[in-house]
PAPA-601750 format. One record per residue (C-alpha): residue number from 0; x, y negated, z negated; residue in three letters. Coordinates in steps of 0.001 Angstrom, whole numbers, plus 500000, padded with zeros to 6 digits. Each point is the difference from the previous one (the first is absolute). Layout:
% PAPA-601750
NODE   n     c1     c2     c3 res
NODE NUM      X      Y      Z ALA
...
***
This chain:
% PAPA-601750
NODE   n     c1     c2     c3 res
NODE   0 485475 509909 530099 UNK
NODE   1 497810 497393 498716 UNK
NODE   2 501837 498192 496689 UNK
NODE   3 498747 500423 496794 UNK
NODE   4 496740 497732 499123 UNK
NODE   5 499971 497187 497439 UNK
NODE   6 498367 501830 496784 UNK
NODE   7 496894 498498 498003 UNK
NODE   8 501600 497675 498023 UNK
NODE   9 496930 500296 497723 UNK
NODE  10 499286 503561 500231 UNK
NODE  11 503558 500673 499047 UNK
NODE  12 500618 497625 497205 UNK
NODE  13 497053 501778 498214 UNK
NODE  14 501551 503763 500557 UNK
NODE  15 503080 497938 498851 UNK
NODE  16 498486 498942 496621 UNK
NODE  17 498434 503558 499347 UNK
NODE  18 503681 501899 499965 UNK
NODE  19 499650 501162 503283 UNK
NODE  20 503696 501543 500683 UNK
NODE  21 499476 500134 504255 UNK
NODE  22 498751 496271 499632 UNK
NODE  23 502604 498989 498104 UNK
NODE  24 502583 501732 502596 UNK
NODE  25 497714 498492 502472 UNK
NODE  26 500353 496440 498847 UNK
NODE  27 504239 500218 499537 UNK
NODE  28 499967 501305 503449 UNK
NODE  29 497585 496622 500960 UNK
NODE  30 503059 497790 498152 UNK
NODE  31 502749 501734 501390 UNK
NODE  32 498759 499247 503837 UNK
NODE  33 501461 497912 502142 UNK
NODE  34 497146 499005 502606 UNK
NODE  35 498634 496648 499689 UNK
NODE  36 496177 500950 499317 UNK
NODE  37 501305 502751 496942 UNK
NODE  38 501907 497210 498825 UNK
NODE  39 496699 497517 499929 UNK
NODE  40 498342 503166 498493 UNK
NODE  41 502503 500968 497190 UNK
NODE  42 499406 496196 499131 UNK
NODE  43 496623 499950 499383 UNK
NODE  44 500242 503480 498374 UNK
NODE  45 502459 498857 497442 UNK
NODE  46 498206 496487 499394 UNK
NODE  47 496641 501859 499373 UNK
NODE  48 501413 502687 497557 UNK
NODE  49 502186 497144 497895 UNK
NODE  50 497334 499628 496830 UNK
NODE  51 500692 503492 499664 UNK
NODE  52 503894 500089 499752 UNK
NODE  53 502189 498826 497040 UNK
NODE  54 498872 501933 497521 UNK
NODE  55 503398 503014 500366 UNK
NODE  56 502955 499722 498304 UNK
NODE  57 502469 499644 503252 UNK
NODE  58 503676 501606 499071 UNK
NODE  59 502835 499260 502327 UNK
NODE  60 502937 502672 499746 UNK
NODE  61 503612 500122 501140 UNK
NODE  62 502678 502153 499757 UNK
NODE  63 503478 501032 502257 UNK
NODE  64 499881 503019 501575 UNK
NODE  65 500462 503103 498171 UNK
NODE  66 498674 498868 497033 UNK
NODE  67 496566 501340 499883 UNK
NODE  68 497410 497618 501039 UNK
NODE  69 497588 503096 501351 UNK
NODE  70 500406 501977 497159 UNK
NODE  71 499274 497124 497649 UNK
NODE  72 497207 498710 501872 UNK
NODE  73 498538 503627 500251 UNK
NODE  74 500333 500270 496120 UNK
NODE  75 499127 496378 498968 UNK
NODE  76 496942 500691 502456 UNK
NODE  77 499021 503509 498665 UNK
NODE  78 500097 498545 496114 UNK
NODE  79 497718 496903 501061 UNK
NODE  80 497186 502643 501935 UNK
NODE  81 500296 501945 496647 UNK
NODE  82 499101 496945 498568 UNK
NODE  83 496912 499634 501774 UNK
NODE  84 501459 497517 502691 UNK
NODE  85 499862 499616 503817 UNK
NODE  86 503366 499525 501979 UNK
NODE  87 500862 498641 503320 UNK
NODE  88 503841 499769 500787 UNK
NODE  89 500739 497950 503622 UNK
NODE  90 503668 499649 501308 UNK
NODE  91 502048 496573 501289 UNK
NODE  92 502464 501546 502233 UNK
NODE  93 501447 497292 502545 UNK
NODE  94 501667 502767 501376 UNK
NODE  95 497374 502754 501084 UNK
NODE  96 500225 499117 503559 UNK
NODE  97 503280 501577 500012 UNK
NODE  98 499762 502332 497923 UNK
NODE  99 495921 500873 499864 UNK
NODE 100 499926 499279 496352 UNK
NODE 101 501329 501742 496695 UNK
NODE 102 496859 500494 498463 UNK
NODE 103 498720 502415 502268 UNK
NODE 104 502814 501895 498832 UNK
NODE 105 499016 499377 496496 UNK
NODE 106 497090 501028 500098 UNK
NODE 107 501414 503955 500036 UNK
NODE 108 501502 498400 496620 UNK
NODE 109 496945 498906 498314 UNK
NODE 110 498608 503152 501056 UNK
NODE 111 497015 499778 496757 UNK
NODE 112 498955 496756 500941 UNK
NODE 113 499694 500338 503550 UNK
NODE 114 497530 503243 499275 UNK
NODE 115 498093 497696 497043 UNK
NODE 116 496776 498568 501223 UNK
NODE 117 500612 497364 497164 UNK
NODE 118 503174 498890 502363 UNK
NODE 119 500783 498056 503089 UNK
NODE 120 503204 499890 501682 UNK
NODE 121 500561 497879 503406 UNK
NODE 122 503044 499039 501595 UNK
NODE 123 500895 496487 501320 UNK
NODE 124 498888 498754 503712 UNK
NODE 125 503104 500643 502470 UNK
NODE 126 499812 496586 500630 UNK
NODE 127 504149 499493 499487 UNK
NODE 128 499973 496876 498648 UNK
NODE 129 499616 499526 496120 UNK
NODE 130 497573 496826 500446 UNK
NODE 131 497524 502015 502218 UNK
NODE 132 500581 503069 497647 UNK
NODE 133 499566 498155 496530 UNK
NODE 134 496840 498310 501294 UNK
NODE 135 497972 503087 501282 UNK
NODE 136 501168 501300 496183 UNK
NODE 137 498094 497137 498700 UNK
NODE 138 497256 500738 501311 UNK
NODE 139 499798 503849 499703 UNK
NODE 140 500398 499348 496731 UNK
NODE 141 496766 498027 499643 UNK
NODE 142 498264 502656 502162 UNK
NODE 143 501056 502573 497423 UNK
NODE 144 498450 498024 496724 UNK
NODE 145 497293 499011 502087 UNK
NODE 146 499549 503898 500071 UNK
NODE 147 500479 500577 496081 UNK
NODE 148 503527 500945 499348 UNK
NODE 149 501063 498762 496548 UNK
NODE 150 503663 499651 500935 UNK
NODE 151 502000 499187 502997 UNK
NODE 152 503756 501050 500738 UNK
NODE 153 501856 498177 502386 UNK
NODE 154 503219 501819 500828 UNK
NODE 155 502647 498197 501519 UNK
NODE 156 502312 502428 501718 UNK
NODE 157 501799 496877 502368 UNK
NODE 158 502905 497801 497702 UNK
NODE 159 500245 496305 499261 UNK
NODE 160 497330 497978 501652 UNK
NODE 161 497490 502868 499769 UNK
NODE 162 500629 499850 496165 UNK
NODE 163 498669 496760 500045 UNK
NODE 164 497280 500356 502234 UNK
NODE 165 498586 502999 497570 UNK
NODE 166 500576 497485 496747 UNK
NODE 167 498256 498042 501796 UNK
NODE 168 496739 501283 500521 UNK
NODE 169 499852 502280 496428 UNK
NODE 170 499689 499218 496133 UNK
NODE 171 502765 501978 499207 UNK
NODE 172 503273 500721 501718 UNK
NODE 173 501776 503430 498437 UNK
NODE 174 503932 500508 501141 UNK
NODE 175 500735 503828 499445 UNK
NODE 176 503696 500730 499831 UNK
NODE 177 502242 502740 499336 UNK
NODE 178 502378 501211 496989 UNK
NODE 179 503756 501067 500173 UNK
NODE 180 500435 498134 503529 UNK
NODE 181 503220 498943 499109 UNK
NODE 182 500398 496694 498796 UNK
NODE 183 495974 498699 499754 UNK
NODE 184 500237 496515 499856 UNK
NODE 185 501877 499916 503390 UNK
NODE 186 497006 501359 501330 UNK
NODE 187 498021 497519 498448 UNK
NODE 188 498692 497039 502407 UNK
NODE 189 498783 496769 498608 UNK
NODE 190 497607 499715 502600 UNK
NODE 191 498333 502741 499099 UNK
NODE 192 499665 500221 496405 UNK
NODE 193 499581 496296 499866 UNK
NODE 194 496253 500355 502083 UNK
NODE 195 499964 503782 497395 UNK
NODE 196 497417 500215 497261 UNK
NODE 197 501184 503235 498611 UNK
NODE 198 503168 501927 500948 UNK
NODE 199 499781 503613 499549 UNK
NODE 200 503018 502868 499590 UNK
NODE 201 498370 503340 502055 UNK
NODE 202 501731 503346 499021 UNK
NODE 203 499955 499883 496705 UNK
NODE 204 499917 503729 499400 UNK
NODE 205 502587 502826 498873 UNK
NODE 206 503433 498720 500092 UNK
NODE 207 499126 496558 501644 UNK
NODE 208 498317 498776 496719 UNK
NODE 209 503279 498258 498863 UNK
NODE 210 500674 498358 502933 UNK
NODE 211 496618 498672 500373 UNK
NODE 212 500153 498648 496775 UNK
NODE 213 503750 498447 500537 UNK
NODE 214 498328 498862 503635 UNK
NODE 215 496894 498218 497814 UNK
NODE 216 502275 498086 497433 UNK
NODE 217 502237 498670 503076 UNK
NODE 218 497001 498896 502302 UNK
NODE 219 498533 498354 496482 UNK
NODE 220 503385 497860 499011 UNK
NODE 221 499722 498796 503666 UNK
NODE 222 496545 499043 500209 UNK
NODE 223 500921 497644 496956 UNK
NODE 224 501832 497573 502078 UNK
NODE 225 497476 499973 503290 UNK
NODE 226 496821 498203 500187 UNK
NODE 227 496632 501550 499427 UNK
NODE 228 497201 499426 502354 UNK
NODE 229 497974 498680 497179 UNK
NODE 230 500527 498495 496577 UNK
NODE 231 497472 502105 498337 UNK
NODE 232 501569 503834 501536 UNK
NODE 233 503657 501197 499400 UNK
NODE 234 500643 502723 501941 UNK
NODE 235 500477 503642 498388 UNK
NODE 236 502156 502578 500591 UNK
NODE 237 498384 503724 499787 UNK
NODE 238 501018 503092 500705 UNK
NODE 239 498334 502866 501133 UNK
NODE 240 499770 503216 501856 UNK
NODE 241 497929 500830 502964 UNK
NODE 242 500725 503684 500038 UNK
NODE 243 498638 500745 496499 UNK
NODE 244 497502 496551 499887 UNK
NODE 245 501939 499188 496593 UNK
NODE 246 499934 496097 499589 UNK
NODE 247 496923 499681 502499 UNK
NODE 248 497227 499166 497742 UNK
NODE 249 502295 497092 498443 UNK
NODE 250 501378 498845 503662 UNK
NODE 251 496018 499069 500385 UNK
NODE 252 499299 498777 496598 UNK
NODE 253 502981 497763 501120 UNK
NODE 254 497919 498271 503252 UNK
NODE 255 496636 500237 497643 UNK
NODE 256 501869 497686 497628 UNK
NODE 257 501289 497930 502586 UNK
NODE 258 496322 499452 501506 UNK
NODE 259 498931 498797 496431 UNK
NODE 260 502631 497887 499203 UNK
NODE 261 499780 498280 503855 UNK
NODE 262 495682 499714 499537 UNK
NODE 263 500084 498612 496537 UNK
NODE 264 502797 497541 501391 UNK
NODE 265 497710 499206 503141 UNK
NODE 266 503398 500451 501952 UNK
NODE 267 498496 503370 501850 UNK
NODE 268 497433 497623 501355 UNK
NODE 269 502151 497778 500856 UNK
NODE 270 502081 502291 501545 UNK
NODE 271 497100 501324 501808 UNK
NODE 272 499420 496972 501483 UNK
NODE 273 503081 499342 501239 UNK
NODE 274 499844 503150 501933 UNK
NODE 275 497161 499029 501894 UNK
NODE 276 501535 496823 500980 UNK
NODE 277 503321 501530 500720 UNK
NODE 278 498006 502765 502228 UNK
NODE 279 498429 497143 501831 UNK
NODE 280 502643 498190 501117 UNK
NODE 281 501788 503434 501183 UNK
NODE 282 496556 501001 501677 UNK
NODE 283 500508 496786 501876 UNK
NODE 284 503450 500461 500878 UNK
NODE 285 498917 503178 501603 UNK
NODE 286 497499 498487 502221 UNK
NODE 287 502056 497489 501069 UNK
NODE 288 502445 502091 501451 UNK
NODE 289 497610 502548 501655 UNK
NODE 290 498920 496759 501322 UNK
NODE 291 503334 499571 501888 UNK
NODE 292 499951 503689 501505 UNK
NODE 293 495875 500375 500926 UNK
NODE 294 500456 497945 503207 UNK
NODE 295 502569 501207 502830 UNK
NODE 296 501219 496435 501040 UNK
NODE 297 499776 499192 496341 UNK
NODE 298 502661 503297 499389 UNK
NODE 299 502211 498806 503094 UNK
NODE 300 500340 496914 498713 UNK
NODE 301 501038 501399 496466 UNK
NODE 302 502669 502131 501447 UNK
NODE 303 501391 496844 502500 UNK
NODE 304 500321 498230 496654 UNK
NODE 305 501526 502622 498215 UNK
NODE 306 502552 500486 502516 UNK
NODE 307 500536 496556 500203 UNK
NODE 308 500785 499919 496119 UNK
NODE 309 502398 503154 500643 UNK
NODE 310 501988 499042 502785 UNK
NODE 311 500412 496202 497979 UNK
NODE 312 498105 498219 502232 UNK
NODE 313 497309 498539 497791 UNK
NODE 314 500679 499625 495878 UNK
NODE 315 497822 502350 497644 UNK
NODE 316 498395 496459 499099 UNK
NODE 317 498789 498715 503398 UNK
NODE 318 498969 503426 500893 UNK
NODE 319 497627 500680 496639 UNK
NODE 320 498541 496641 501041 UNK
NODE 321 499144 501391 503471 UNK
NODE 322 498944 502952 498557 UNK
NODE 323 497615 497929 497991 UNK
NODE 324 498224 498077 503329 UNK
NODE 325 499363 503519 501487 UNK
NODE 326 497446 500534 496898 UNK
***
């Protein structure tokens, strides 16, 4: 079977810009490839649509398992199309080459979005590692403003690094946790809520609502003695339910607020910027390396080295250095 052509770049960038759904699904499929000439074309693609990106509000969102990130994105997301918005949520999963990805499951879970035509939900490449993963995020998520959704989630369903990676390519980075977990603040990582713009307590409905509140007053002593990621924002604590959508309305009024403060500051374009610089240099990384593994001899080499390093023949050092002459 013959493989798949190399679209018009042209032809679909304009379908792009008009909402087209199947060219939008089109175009993430273009990214997500792995041959050389859809690679060349996803470029070009991405570089032609950029005056019409930047304009979303791009939400990263976090959360441990169990405590209701489908559920809350399906509410948050239901209250914003109600609100005359458009809403595309993408996935960083490091992991879906295991595992095939947890959003596909969650999409049974966010069952009114995934039937709203005002919604778009797409899981992460199964690319398995978070630096491949992160940056065909990136630039899904300019596809999808270049096709006129007003907000952007970026769900993060990996731990640690992931985190990061989703801070860094969105304006505002929500941690959801839980009430009643036992003690909360041993649950609490600086890591996290130190990159957190807003933390927010989910289940606060029935007889949860104490706890929530108790989980809120804990999570805002701590942030006291931890380090914002800006002077001019102090992370809040909310609480609210994604069951009954009590607390909703105010958890966005929250990243509204943020968005105003940050623009008025000139730190969101600051921070914009220093995404696309960041993405460059990790867009660079990755070419670098599929460097090393697009030539056979190039890949034997590679592994000689690497079993060098392994077997402590060679030092880490020397070896990065050789690694280096192969490029």
């Amino acid at each position: 079977m013959a493989p798949p052509k190399v679209p018009d770049i042209k032809a679909l960038a304009r379908e792009l810009r008009a909402g087209d759904r199947a060219a939008l699904a089109r175009a993430i499929t273009l990214i997500e490839s792995r041959r050389a000439d859809h690679q060349a074309a996803a470029r070009d693609l991405v570089q032609a649509l950029l005056p019409s990106t930047g304009k979303a509000i791009r939400v990263g969102i976090t959360g441990s398992p169990g405590v209701g990130k489908s559920t809350t994105i399906d509410a948050l997301g239901m209250y914003l199309i109600e609100h005359g918005q458009r809403l595309a949520v993408l996935a960083v999963d490091p992991s879906s080459a295991r595992t095939g990805g947890s959003i596909l499951g969650d999409k049974t879970r966010m069952a009114r979005l995934a039937a709203s035509e005002h919604a778009y939900i797409r899981p992460s490449p199964a690319s398995g590692t978070l630096g491949g993963v992160a940056a065909k995020t990136r630039e899904a998520m300019l596809l999808c403003e270049a096709a006129g959704f007003d907000v952007i989630l970026v769900e993060t369903v990996g731990i640690g690094q992931s985190e990061t990676a989703v801070a860094d390519m969105t304006d505002f980075f929500l941690a959801l946790m839980l009430p009643g977990a036992g003690d909360e603040l041993q649950g609490i990582k600086k890591g996290l809520v130190e990159i957190a713009d807003m933390i927010a307590i989910n289940k606060a409905d029935g007889d949860n609502v104490k706890s929530a509140n108790r989980a809120a007053a804990d999570y805002r002593s701590a942030l006291h003695l931890l380090s914002s990621r800006s002077e001019r924002w102090h992370p809040p604590v909310v609480t609210y339910s994604a069951l009954t959508g009590a607390g909703i309305a105010e958890l966005w009024q929250k990243i509204l607020d943020h968005r105003t403060a940050m623009t008025a500051s000139g730190d969101f374009a600051a921070r914009r910027r220093e995404q696309q610089v960041k993405w460059m240099w990790s867009m660079l990384e990755q070419r670098m390396l599929a460097r090393l593994r697009a030539d056979a001899s190039t890949r034997a080499r590679v592994k000689k080295i690497e079993s060098d390093v392994a077997d402590g023949r060679l030092a880490p050092a020397v070896a990065a250095g050789q690694m280096m002459e192969l490029l």
